[in-house]
C-alpha positions, 0 to 999 in steps of 0.5 A, spaced: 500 500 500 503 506 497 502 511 504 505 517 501 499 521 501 498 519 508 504 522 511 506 527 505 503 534 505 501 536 496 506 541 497 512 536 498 511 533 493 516 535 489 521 535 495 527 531 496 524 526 502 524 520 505 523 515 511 529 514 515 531 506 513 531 501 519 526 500 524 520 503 528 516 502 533 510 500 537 508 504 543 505 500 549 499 504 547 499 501 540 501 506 536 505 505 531 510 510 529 517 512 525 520 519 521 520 521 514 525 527 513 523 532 508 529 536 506 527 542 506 521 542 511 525 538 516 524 532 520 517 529 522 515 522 525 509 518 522 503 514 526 498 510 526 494 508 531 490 502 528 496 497 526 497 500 520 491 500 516 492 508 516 497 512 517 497 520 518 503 525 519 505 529 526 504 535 524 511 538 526 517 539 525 523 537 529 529 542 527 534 540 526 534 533 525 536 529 519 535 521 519 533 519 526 530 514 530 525 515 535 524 510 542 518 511 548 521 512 554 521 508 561 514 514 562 511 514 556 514 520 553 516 520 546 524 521 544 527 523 537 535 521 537 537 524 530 542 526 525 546 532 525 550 533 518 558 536 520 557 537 527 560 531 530 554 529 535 547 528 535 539 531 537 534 529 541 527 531 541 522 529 546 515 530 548 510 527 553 504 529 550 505 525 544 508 529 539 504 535 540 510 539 543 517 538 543 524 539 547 530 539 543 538 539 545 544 536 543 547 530 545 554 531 545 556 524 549 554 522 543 560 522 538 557 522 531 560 524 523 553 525 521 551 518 519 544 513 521 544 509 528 540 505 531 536 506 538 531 501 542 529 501 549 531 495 552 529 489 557 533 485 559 530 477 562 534 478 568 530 482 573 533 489 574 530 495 578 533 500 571 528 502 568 530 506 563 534 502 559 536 505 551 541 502 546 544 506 542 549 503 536 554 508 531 560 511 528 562 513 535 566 518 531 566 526 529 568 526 522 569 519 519 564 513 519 568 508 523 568 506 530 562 502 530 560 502 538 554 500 543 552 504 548 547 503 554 543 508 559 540 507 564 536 513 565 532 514 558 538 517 555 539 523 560 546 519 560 550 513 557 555 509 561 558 504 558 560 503 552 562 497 547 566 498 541 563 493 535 569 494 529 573 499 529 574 499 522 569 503 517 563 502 519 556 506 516 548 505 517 546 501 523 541 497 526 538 493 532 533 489 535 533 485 541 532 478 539 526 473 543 532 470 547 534 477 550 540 477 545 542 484 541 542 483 533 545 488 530 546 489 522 551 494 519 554 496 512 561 495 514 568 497 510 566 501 506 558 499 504 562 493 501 559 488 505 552 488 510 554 484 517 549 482 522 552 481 530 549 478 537 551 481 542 549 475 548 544 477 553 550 476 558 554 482 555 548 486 555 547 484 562 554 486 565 554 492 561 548 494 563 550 492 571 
């Protein structure tokens, strides 16, 4: 089913936009969400609140904001984590009434050469009293895209307390799901878009980092 109409405005349609390539999410609500990007009308995100039957576009625009992946927070608020081009960190947007108003702020502890990432909120098998686990995967670098690297929160992402790198070496788009067994999986295109590599990363790993 073409959906462009849905999530598009008449007057974008001759506009550079896109959906953000990986994955989106389903609220604890139901409701189904992720980002298009219009080049010159800045960042949005998507929604569906009957399983994708119809979509429609929150109406505002995240700015700035580039590719970008949003994930709902231990209380139920939205965040954006996106893209900056040449700045060498990322953006967060985030909302506690459903897209209708929006805080942003940079996230500088979070390294970035401007490049797509992958975000989840995260919960481990093992019982744990941290809420607020987020997983974020990127080119944990300011200028080139390499130093692939896993970092965890533990506090929906006001900080990120450990870290793991993944391949040091070239290393571009991510994405991450966590997996039925509690394990992470993450694809990436790896050494210079020649090959698209899948990793897990056990539950164990996960747990101790996030301990």
């Amino acid at each position: 089913m073409d959906i462009t109409t849905q999530i598009s405005k008449p007057q974008w349609h001759k506009d550079f936009k896109f959906i953000t390539s990986g994955r989106g999410i389903q609220t604890r609500k139901g409701t189904l969400l992720h980002t298009v990007v219009n080049l010159d009308h800045g960042l949005h995100l998507f929604k569906s609140d009957n399983h994708g039957r119809n979509w429609q576009l929150v109406d505002i625009p995240l700015i700035p904001g580039n590719e970008s992946k949003v994930v709902e927070l231990s209380d139920g608020s939205w965040m954006v984590n996106s893209r900056l081009n040449r700045k060498g960190y990322r953006q967060t947007f985030t909302s506690s009434d459903e897209g209708k108003t929006w805080a942003s702020s940079p996230d500088q502890s979070l390294v970035d050469p401007g490049c797509n990432a992958g975000i989840i909120r995260y919960s481990p098998k093992k019982p744990t009293s941290k809420r607020g686990i987020l997983l974020f995967v990127n080119a944990n670098h300011k200028t080139d895209r390499k130093n692939l690297t896993l970092k965890i929160s533990t506090d929906d992402g006001k900080s990120w307390s450990a870290e793991k790198t993944i391949y040091e070496g070239p290393s571009a788009y991510a994405a991450i799901t966590r997996l039925e067994n509690a394990d992470l999986g993450i694809v990436f295109e790896k050494d210079n878009y020649t090959q698209n590599t899948f990793v897990r990363i056990s539950q164990q790993e996960i747990q101790a980092l996030i301990d």
